[in-house]
N, C-alpha and C positions, 0 to 999 in steps of 0.2 A: 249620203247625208252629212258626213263629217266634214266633206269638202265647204257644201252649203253654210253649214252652221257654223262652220272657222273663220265667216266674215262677219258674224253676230257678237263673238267672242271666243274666250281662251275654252278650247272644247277638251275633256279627257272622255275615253270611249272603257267603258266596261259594261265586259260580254259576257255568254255562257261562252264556253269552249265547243261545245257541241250543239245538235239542235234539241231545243226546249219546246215545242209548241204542244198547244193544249195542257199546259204543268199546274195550270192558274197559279193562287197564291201560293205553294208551297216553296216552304225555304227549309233548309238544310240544317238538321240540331243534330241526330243522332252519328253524324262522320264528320270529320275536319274536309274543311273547304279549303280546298290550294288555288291561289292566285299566280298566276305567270306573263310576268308581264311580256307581251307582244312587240315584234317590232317588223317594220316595216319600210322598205329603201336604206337600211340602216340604220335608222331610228327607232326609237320609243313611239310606237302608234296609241298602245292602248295595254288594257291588262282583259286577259282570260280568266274567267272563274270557273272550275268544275263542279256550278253550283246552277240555279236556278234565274230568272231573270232578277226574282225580288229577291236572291240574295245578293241577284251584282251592285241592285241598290242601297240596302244596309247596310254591304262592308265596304264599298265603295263610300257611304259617308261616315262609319265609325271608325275604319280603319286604312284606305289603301289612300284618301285625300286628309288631308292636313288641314287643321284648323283655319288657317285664311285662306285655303282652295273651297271651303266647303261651299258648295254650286248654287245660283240661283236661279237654276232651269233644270226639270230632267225631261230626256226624252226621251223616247222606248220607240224603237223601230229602227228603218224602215222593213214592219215584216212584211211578208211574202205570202199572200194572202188575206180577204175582207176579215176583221173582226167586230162584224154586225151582227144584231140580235142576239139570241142565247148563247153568241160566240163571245161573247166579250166576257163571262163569267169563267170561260174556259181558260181564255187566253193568257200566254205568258207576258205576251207584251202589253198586253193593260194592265195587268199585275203590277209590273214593274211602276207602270205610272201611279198608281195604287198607292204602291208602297213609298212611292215620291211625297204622295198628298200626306200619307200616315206621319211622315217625316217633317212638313211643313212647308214643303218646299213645292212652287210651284211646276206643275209636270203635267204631259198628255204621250200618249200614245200614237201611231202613224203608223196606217198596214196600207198595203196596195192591195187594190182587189183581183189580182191574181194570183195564178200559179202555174202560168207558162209563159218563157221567155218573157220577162219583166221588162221593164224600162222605165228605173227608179228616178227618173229626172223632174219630172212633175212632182209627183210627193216630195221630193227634196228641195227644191222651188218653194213647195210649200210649205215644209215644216221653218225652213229658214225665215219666210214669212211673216210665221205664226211666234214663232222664237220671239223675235223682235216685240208683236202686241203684245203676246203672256207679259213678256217682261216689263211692259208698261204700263198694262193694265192690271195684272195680277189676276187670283183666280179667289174666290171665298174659300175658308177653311175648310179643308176635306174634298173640296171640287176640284176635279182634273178632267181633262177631255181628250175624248175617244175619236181619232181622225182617221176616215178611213176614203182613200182619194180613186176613183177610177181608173182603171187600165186604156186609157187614151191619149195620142197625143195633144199637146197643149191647146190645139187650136180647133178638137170637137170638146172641147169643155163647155158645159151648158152653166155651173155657176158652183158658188157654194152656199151651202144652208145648214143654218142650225136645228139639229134635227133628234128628235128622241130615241131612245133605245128600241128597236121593234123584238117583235115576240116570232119570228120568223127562229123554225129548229131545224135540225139534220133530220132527216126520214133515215136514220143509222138502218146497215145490214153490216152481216159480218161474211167475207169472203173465205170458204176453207180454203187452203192452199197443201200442198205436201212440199215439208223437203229433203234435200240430198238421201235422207235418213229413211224414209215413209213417214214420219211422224207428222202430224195434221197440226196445221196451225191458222189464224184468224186472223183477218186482215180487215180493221174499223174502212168500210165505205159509205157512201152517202149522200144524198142532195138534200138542199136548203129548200123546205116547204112552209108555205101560209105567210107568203109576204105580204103586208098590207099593201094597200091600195092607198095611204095617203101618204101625202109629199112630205109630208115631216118625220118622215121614219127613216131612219138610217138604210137598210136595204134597199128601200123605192127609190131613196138621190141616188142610191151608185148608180141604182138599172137606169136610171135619166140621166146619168152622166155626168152628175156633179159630187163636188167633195162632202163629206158628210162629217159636219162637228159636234158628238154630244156631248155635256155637258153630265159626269156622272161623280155620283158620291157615294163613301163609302159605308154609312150609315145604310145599311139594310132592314131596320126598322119598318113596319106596315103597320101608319101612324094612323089608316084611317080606321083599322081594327083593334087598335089598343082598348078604345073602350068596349066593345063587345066583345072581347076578350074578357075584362073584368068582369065580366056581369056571370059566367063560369062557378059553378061549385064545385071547386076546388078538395073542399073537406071532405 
């Protein structure tokens, strides 16, 4: 993606150092966060944080970019696997974009819908894309978008749609395992159950083969309960 997006403009890349997924919002208060910057063919690629995704973007713009670097795009990916339905509350990498919108600055997210032998070329196609409208068209206060593109080559792509968050979860088990030791330990597995049936659900475009854009915010409010909430005795 950083190749893609170097034709958009001037790109800085900060990462976790390690893998983060499933972290959601959590950012780092209680230890000091070390940054290391990366490099790469001999160059300066990018900087490393032993922190979280939404910490790479808070000190990414409080501290490791400079006042006339501060970004006018962030974008979190390309991860390595779908972040559809009750995935995207999990995830680190919509976090990150999260923490984009928290900041003001326009941002989205970009997973690929797998997790065997990848082929990031598509999505990076598109987030490159996508770069280009955000940045022309902008996004409303607190909206950032959740992109999550098929594992296919470019030419069974059926299309892309604007699509809402679906309610599709993990049917979670947990695997025992022993190791070296005897000692028993648990390994989270799982399949994705109760995908809708309509076309405008995030889950339903992957399984049709198209890219899926939703539009999310971070006001968690459930505004249609507010007043029946009030009506509540309280005292």
């Amino acid at each position: 993606m950083y190749d893609a997006v170097c034709e958009v403009g001037h790109v800085t890349v900060v990462a976790p150092v390690s893998e983060m997924s499933a972290v959601g919002h959590a950012i780092t208060i209680a230890v000091p966060l070390r940054v290391k910057p990366y490099n790469k063919n001999g160059s300066l690629f990018g900087y490393a944080v032993d922190g979280t995704p939404a910490d790479c973007v808070k000190i990414a713009y409080s501290a490791i970019l400079k006042e006339k670097e501060k970004p006018d795009l962030i974008i979190s990916g390309i991860n390595l696997g779908s972040n559809s339905g009750i995935n995207a509350i999990y995830s680190g990498t919509v976090s990150a974009a999260t923490e984009g919108a928290i900041l003001g600055i326009p941002s989205f997210a970009i997973s690929l819908a797998t997790y065997h032998d990848p082929d990031f070329g598509l999505a990076a196609k598109f987030a490159q894309k996508l770069a280009g409208i955000v940045i022309e068209e902008g996004l409303p206060q607190g909206t950032y978008l959740n992109v999550n593109v098929p594992h296919v080559p470019e030419k069974d792509l059926k299309g892309i749609v604007v699509t809402r968050q679906g309610q599709a979860i993990f049917n979670d088990g947990y695997e025992m395992r022993r190791d070296p030791f005897g000692r028993n330990y648990y390994w989270l597995t799982g399949s994705k159950i109760n995908i809708e049936e309509d076309e405008c659900v995030d889950d339903r475009a992957i399984l049709q083969n198209k890219i899926s854009i939703t539009p999310i915010h971070y006001d968690l409010t459930n505004y249609s309960f507010l007043d029946k909430l009030r009506t509540w005795n309280f005292e």
